[in-house]
VEXVEX-280947 format. One line per 10 residues: number of its first residue (from 1); their letters; for each residue x, y, z of C-alpha. Coordinates in pm, whole numbers, plus 32768, in hexadecimal, padded with zeros to 4 digits. Each point is the difference from the previous one (the first is absolute). Example, Ala and Ser with C-alpha at 12.3 -4.5 7.8 and 13.67 -1.06 7.14 Angstrom:
BEGIN
1 = AS = 84CE 7E3E 830C ~ 8089 8158 7FBE
END
This chain:
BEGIN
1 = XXXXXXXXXX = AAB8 1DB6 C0F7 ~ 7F0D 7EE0 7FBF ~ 7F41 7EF7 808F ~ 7F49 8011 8158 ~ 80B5 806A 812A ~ 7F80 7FA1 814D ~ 7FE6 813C 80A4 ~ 7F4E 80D2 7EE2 ~ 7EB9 7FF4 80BC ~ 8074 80E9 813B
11 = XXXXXXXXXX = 8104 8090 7F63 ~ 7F86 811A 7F4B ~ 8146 80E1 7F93 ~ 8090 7EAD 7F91 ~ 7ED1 7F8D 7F2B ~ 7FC2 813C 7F2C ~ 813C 800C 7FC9 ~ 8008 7EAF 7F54 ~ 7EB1 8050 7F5E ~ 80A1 8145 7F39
21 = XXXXXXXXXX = 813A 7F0C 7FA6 ~ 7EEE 7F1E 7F34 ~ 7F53 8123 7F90 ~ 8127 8086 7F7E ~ 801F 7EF0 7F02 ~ 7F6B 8082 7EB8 ~ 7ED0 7EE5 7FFC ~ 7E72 800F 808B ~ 8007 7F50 8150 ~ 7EA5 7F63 806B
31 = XXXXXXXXXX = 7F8E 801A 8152 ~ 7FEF 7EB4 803B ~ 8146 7FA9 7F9A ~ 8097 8122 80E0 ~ 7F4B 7F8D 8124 ~ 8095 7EAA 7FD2 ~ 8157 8088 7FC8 ~ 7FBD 80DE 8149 ~ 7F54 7F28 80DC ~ 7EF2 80D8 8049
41 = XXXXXXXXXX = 7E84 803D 7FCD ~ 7F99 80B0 7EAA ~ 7F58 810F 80C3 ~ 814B 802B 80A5 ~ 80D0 8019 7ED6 ~ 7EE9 80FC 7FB6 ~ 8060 80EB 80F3 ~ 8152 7FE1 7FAE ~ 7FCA 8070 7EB0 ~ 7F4E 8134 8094
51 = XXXXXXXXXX = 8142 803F 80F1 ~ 8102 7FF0 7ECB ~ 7EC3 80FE 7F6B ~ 802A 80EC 811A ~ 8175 7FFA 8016 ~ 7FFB 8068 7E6E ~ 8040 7ED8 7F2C ~ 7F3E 7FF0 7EDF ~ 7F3A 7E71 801B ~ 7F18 7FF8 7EFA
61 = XXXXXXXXXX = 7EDF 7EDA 8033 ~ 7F1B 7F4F 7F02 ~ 7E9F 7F64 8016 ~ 7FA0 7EC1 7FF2 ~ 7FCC 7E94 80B5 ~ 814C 8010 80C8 ~ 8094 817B 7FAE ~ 812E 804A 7FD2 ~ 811F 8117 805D ~ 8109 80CE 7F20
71 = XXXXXXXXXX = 80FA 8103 8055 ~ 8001 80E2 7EF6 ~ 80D1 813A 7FAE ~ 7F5E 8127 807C ~ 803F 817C 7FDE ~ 8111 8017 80F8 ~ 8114 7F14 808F ~ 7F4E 7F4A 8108 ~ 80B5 802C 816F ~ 8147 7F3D 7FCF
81 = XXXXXXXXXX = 8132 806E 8073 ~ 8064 807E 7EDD ~ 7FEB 8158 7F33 ~ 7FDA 801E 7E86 ~ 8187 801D 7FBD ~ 802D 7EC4 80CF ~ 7F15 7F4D 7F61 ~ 8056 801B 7EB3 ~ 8195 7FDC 807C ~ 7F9D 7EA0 806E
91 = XXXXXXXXXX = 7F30 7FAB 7EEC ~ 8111 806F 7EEF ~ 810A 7F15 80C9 ~ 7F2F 7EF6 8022 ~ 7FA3 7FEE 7E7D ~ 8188 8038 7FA8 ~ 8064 7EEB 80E0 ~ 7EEE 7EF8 7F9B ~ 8015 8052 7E99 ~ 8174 7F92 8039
101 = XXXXXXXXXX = 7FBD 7EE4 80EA ~ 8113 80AE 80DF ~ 809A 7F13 8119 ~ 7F1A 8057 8144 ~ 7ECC 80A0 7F6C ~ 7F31 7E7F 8017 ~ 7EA3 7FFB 800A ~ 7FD2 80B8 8117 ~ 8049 810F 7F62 ~ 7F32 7FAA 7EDE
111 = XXXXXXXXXX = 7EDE 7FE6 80B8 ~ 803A 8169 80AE ~ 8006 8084 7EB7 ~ 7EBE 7F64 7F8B ~ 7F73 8095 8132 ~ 8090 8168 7FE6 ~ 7FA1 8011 7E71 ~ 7E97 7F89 807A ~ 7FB1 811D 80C2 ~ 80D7 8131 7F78
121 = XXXXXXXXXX = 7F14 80EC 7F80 ~ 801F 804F 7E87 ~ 80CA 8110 801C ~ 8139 7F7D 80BE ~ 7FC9 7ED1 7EE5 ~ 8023 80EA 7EF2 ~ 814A 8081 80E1 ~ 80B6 7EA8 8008 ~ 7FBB 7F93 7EC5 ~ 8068 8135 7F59
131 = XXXXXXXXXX = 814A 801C 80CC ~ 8053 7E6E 7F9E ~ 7FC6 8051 7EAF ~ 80FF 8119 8025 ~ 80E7 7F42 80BF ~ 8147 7F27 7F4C ~ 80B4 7F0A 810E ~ 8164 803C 7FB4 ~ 800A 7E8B 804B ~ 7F11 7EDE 7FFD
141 = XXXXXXXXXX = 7FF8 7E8D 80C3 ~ 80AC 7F0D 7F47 ~ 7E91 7F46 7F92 ~ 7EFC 8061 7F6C ~ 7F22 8131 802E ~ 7E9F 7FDB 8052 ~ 7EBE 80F3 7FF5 ~ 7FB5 8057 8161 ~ 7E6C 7FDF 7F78 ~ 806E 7E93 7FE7
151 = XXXXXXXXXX = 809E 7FA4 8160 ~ 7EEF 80B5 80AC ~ 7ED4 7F75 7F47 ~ 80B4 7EBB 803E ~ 8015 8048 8177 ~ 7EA1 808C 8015 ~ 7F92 7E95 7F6B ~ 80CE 7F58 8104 ~ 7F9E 80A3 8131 ~ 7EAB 8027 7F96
161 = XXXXXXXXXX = 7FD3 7E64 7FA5 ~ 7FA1 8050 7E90 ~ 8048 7F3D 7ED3 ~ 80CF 808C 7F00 ~ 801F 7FEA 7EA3 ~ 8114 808E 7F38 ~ 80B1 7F8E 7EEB ~ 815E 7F35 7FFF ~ 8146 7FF1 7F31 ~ 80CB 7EF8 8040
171 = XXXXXXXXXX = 818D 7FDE 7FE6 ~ 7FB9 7F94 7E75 ~ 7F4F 8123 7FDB ~ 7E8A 7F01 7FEC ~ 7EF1 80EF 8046 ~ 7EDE 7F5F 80EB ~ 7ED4 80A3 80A9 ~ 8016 7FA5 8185 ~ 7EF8 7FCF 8125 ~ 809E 7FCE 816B
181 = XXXXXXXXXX = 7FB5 803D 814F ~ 811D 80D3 8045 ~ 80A8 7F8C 815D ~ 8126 8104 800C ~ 8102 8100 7F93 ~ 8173 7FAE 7FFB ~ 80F5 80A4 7FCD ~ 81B1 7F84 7FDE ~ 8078 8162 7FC4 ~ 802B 7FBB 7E8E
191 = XXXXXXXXXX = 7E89 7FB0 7F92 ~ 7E99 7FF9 8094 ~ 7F52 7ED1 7FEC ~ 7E80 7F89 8060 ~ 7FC2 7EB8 8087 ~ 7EBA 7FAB 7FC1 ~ 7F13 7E9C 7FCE ~ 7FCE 7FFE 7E82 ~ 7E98 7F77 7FB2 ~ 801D 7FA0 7EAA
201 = XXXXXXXXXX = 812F 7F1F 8049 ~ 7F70 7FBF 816E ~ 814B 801E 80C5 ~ 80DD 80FC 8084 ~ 80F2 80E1 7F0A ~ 811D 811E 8034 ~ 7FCC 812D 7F04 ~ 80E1 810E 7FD9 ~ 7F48 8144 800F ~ 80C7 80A0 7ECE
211 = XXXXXXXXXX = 7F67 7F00 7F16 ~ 7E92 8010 8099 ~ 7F48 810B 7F4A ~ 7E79 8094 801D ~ 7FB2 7F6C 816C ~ 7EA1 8029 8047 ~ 7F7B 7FA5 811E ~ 7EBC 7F17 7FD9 ~ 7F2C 807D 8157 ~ 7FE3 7E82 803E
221 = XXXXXXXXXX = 8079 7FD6 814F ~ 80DD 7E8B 8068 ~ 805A 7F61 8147 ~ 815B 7FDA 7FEA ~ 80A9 7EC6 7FE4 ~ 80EE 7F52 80C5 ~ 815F 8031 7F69 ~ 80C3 7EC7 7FC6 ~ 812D 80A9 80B4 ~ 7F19 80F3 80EC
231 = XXXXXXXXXX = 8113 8114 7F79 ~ 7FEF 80C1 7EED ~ 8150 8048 7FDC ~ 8080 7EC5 8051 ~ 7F0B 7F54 7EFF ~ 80B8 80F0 7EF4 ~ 8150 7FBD 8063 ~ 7FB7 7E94 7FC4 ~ 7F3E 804D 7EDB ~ 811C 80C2 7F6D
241 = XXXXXXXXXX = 8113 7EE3 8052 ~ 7F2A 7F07 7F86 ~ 8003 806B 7E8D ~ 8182 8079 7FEC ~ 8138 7F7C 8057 ~ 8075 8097 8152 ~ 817D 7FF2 80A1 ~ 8055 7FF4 8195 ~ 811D 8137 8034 ~ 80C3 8086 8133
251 = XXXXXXXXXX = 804E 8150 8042 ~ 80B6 809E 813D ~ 7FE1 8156 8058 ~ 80D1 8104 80DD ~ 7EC3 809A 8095 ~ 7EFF 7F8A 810A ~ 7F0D 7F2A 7FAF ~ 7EE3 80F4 8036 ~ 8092 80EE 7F0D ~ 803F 7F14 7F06
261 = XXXXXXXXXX = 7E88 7F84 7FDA ~ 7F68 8142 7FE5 ~ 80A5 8042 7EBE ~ 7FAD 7E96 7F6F ~ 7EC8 7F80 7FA1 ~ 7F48 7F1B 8129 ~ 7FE0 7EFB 7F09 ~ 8189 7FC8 802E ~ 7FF1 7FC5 8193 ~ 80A2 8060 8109
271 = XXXXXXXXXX = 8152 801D 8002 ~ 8096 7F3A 8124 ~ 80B7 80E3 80E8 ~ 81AB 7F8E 8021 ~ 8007 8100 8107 ~ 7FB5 817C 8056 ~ 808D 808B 7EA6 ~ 8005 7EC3 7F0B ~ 7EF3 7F13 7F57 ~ 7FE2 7F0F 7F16
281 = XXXXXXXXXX = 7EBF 7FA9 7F18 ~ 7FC0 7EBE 7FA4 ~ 7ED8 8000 7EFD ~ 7FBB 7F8D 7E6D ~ 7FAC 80D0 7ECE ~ 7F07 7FBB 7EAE ~ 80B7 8175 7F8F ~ 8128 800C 7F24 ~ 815C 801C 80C1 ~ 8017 8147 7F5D
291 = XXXXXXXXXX = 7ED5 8085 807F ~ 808A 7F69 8147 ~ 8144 8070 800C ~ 7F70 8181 7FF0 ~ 7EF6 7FC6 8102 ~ 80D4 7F8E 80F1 ~ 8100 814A 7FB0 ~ 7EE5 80AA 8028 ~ 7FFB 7FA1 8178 ~ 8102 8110 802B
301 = XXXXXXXXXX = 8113 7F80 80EB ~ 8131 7F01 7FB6 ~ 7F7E 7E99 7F9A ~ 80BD 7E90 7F98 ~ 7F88 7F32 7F25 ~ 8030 7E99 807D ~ 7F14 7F1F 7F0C ~ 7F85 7FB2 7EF6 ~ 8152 8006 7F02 ~ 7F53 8097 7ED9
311 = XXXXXXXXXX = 7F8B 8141 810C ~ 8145 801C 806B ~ 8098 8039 7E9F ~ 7EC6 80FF 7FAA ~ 809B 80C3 812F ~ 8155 7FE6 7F9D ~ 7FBE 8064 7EB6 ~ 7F11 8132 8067 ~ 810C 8071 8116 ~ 8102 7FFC 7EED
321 = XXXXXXXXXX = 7F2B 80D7 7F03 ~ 7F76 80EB 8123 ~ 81AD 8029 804F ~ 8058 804C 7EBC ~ 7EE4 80E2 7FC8 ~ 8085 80E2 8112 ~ 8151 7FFB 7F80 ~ 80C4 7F2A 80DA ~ 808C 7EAE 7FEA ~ 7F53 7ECD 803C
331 = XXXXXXXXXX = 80CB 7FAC 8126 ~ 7F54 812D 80C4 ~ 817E 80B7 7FE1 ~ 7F00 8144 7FAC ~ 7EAB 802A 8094 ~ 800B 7EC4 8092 ~ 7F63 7FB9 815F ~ 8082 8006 8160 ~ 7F5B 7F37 813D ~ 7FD8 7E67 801C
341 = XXXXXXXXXX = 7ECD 7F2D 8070 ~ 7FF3 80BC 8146 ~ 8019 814A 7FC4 ~ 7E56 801F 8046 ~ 7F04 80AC 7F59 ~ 8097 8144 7FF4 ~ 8153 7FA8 7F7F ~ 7F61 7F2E 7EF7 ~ 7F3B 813B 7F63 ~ 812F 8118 7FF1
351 = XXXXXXXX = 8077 802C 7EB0 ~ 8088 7ED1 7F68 ~ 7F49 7EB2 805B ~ 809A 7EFF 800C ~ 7F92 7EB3 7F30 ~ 80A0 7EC8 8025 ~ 7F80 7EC5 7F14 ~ 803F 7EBF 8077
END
């Protein structure tokens, strides 16, 4: 929640609640700036500091020409809906999954963990670190793994409009020290990456988070810029594509279309719907046609492969090896798989999917 909204001066409820969201991100917030993101009086943001008092949060404010306000950790929880066991649940799953850049935890999330870490009093800290520390995934994401310290200092910087400085290793390994006005978090499932105005080189730049190391956030607040594409994702995608060589593939699957994108990343599309219980996805690729040929597996129902030629041999030769593997014959004589393109959703996920190349 940012910017002004209309109705914050009569609606009460609604405006402290989007005064505790921006006090919630680990930074000092002056009063002027919080009137202007409010829309309301100083004296009335005031009073609103002295209702989130009453109600238990801890805001801590400073002296000086314009003042300013902090949520800070206090001695107890403050009145969320949550207990101490819930809190540190969500915190440990939110660390796991950003540390792995896990398909569906964005930045969002990110940000909700900044938040939660900022006001969890020391103890529960000294809970979720220890039981992290403890912890083994038996598996990991197939990118890198990234300190949770990192995304949410990162996210802190972005919601909070302050410049960053970290420093950079690029794909040839060239150390650089960075300063950027970091715009916002993406992530593609695989990898995190910050897209952010770089003011050395005085344009914008994509960074992957697993090769950005000791962010520090400057206190220097920015205006943010206009972004060539006005979305950050989309300005990645194109990013990406622009610096490797992509391929256009086709890919019909014996499930509705629905099901079929929540298992593949948005940056694919939509599948288009055939009808009720079939779709097809029409959509291009900077990855490998290994990696490609087990993501789309991974969508759990039957699939053909229609295009391009060189995914349609990956498949074949995967399906083959997978065959053999279980001891039957590549012909699908043993363990092969029953049901065509319309046997749905559910006949496409019983034991023995079916995957056709070309």
């Amino acid at each position: 929640m940012c910017g002004t909204l209309g109705n914050m001066t009569t609606d009460t409820p609604a405006r402290l609640l989007q005064l505790l969201s921006l006090l919630q991100t680990p930074r000092e917030w002056p009063g002027g700036e919080l009137s202007e993101r409010l829309g309301v009086s100083r004296r009335t943001v005031r009073r609103d500091i002295d209702r989130l008092r009453e109600l238990g949060y801890p805001v801590q404010a400073t002296k000086g020409a314009d003042g300013g306000y902090r949520l800070v950790a206090g001695k107890a929880m403050p009145p969320l809906v949550l207990d101490d066991e819930e809190a540190v649940a969500i915190a440990v799953g939110l660390r796991a999954g950003a540390g792995h850049a896990v398909e569906g935890v964005d930045e969002a999330s990110v940000r909700a963990l900044a938040k939660l870490e900022q006001v969890l009093p020391s103890r529960l800290r000294h809970r979720v670190s220890t039981l992290q520390a403890a912890t083994t995934p038996l598996t990991s994401g197939d990118g890198a793994s990234i300190a949770p310290e990192t995304l949410t200092v990162i996210a802190a910087s972005v919601t909070g409009r302050e410049r960053l400085r970290f420093a950079y290793r690029s794909g040839d390994d060239t150390p650089s020290q960075r300063l950027a006005e970091p715009y916002r978090l993406v992530s593609t499932g695989r990898r995190w990456y910050l897209v952010a105005y770089d003011l050395d080189r005085d344009d914008w730049r994509t960074f992957r988070v697993d090769r950005i190391a000791e962010p520090f956030a400057t206190g220097v607040r920015f205006t943010p810029r206009e972004l060539p594409t006005g979305n950050a994702a989309e300005y990645l995608r194109q990013s990406m594509y622009g610096r490797q060589e992509t391929y256009d593939f086709e890919v019909a699957f014996a499930a509705p279309a629905a099901f079929v994108a929540a298992r593949l990343p948005k940056w694919f599309g939509a599948p288009e719907p055939i009808d009720e219980r079939n779709c097809l996805l029409r959509s291009s690729a900077g990855d490998s046609v290994e990696w490609l040929a087990v993501r789309l597996a991974m969508v759990d129902c039957e699939f053909t492969v229609r295009r391009p030629a060189e995914l349609v041999e990956c498949v074949r030769e995967w399906g083959g090896r997978l065959t053999r593997a279980a001891g039957g014959s590549e012909d699908g004589s043993e363990g092969g798989t029953g049901g065509g393109a319309g046997d749905g959703a559910e006949g496409g996920r019983r034991e023995g999917r079916g995957v056709r190349a070309g």
